[in-house]
N, C-alpha and C positions, 0 to 999 in steps of 0.2 A: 538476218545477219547470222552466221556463224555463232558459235561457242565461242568461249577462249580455245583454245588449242591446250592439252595439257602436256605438249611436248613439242617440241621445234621438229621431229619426225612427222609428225600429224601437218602442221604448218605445213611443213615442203613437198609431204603427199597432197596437198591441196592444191599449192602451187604449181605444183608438174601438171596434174590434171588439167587446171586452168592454161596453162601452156600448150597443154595437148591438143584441148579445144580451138584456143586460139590459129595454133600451125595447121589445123583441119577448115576451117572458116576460110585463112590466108590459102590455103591451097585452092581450096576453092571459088576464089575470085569473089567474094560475095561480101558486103557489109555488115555490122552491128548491126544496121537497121534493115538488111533486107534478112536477114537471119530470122531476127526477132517478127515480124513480117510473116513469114515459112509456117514459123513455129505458134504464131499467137500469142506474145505475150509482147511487152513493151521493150522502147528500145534499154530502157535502165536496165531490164534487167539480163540483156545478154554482157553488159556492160562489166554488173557483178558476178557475171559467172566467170568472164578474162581475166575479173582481177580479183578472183576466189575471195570476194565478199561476202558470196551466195552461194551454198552448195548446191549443186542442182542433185535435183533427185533422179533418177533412174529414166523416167519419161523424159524426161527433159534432154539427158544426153543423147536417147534414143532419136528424140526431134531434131534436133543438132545433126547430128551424121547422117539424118536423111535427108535435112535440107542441104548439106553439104556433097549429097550423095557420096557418102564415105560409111554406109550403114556397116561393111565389113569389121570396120573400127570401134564398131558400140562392144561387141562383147567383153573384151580386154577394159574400156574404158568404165563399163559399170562394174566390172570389179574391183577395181581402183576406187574407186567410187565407194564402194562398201567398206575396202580394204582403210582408207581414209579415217572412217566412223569408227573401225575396231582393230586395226591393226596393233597399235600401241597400247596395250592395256597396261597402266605403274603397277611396277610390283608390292607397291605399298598398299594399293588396291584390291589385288590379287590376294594376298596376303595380311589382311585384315586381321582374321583372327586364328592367325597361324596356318602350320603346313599342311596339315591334313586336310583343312577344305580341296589345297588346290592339288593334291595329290589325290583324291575321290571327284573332282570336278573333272576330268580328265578319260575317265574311264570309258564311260559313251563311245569318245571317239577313239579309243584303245580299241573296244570289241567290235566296234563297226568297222575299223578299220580293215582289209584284205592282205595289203603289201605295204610292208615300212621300209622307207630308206633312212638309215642315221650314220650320219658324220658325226664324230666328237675329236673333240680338239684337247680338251681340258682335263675332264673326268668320266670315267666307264661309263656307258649307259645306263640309266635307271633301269632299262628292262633287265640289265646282265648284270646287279649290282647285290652284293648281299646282307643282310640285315646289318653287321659291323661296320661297314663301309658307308652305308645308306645314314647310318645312325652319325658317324663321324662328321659327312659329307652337310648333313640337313644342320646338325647343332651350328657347325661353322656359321652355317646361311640364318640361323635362328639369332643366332650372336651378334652377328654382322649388321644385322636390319635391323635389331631390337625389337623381335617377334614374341609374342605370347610363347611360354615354354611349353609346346604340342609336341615336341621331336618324337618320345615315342607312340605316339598314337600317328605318327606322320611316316615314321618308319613302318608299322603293320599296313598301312595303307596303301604304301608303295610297293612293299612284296605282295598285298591281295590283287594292286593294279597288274603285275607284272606274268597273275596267270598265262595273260593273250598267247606269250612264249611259248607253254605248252600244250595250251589246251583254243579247240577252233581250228580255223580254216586260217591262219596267218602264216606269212613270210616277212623274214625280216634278213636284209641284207646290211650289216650293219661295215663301217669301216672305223678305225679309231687311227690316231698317232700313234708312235711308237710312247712319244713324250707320254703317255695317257698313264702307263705299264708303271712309270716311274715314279710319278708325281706322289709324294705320301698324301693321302687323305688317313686320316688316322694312325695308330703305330706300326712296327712291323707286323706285330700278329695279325692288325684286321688285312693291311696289305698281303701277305702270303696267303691268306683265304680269301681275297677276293680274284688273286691272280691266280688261286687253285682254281676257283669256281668258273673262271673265263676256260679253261684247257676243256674242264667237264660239258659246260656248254656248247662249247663247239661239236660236239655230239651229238647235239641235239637235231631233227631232221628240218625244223624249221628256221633255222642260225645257218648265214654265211658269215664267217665274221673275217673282216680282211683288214692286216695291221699295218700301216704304210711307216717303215722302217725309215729312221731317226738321217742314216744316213744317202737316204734313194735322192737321186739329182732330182729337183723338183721344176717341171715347167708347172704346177699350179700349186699356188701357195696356201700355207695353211688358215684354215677361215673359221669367223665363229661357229660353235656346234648348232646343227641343224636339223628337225626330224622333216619326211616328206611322207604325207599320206596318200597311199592308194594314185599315187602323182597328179594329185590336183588342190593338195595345201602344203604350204610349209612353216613349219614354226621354228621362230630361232628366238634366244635368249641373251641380249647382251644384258650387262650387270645391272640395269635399270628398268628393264622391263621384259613385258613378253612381246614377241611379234608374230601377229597373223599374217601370212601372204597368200590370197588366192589369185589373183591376177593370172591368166594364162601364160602369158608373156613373160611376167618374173618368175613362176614355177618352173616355167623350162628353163630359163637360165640356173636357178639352183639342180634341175634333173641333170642337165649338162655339166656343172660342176661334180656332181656325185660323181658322175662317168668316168671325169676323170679323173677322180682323187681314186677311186675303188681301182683303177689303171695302176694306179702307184702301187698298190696293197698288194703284200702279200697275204698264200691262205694255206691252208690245212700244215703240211710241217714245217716250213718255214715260219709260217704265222707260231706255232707251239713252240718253235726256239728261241722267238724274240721272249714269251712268256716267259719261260724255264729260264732265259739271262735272266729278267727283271727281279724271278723270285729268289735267285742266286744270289744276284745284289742286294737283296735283305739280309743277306750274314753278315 
């Protein structure tokens, strides 16, 4: 039998999968029991794999799609698969004993990482972000969840993470909102040095950074922030947790979102004049 689900996200990842399965079987003309038959094991339990009672493990799916002769379909499907088990991690979890763990847990796949894609919708990038800002930014989030008081040992941690920027073999094609430029995260002063520090940035030979302006017709709308690794994970952030995605299948739908939100964005001076408004707007 399953876990509890710690999240109706995790539920519904099950469920789909189990769906998945089932429209793979039905395509295939085949029964619960000549399935379970193919495969070897009884008829119970192709039963609870339809009705995600059962998670099947990785073999299992693999058996599935071949007796279905749909083996095309296994690699997406054990993604899903995995993606299920750890997609959803609570950030209460994450965040145990404050920020610092999960801002030094992170780092691995910071330096291994090659090429980053980042959307943000909300607030500047933590790679492009600076100790003021970083510091404002985390206390809120410490305040908010009723975290252990780490902020400043979570702030050094985030500017040690945010080397990768300039140092290694990294590209980082980043986009933001205009809305981003605006939003006060701490007072004016940390705001005028963090929107200094984005103009100096853009300097930098491994930063595209593209602003997609407040008022551009938009055929794609604005989405939770997003990072995409080396284009084969993505992690996104709503207010309750963290989310892994490796599934092939949903990673391109987020690479095809990037494409065209980055469509929207301006770069180099136009992108430096939406700045220079914002920081003008601090007077």
């Amino acid at each position: 039998m399953l876990p509890p689900f710690p999240s109706s996200s995790v539920g519904a990842a099950r469920q789909a999968l189990a769906a998945r399965l089932r429209e793979i079987r039905l395509d295939a003309g085949i029964t619960k029991r000549e399935i379970a038959a193919q495969c070897g094991w009884s008829d119970a339990k192709s039963s609870r794999i339809e009705n995600a009672r059962t998670a099947p493990s990785d073999a299992d799916i693999r058996l599935w799609c071949r007796a279905c002769e749909a083996e095309d379909q296994a690699p997406d499907l054990v993604a899903a698969n995995r993606q299920a088990d750890s997609m959803y991690v609570q950030w209460k979890r994450l965040q145990r004993t404050g920020l610092r763990q999960l801002q030094e847990s992170s780092v691995p796949l910071f330096e291994r990482t090659k090429h980053f894609k980042v959307y943000c919708s909300n607030v500047v990038p933590g790679f492009l972000q600076t100790p003021g800002y970083a510091k404002a930014l985390l206390t809120s989030i410490a305040v908010f969840r009723g975290l252990p008081d780490d902020v400043a040992a979570a702030v050094d941690a985030r500017m040690n993470r945010s080397h990768v920027i300039r140092e290694g073999d990294h590209r980082f094609a980043i986009v933001v909102e205009e809305t981003v430029l605006r939003y006060r995260i701490g007072d004016a002063g940390v705001m005028a040095g963090q929107l200094g520090y984005l103009l100096s940035a853009m300097n930098l030979p491994s930063v595209s950074l593209g602003i997609i302006p407040a008022t551009v017709a938009r055929p794609m709308w604005p989405l939770e922030t997003f990072t995409i690794f080396d284009d084969r994970r993505v992690d996104h952030e709503p207010l309750s947790a963290s989310v892994k995605i490796t599934a092939p299948g949903e990673v391109s739908l987020y690479l095809k979102a990037f494409g065209k939100l980055s469509h929207l964005a301006v770069h180099g001076a136009e992108a430096r004049g939406l700045i220079v408004k914002a920081i003008e707007a601090l007077e």
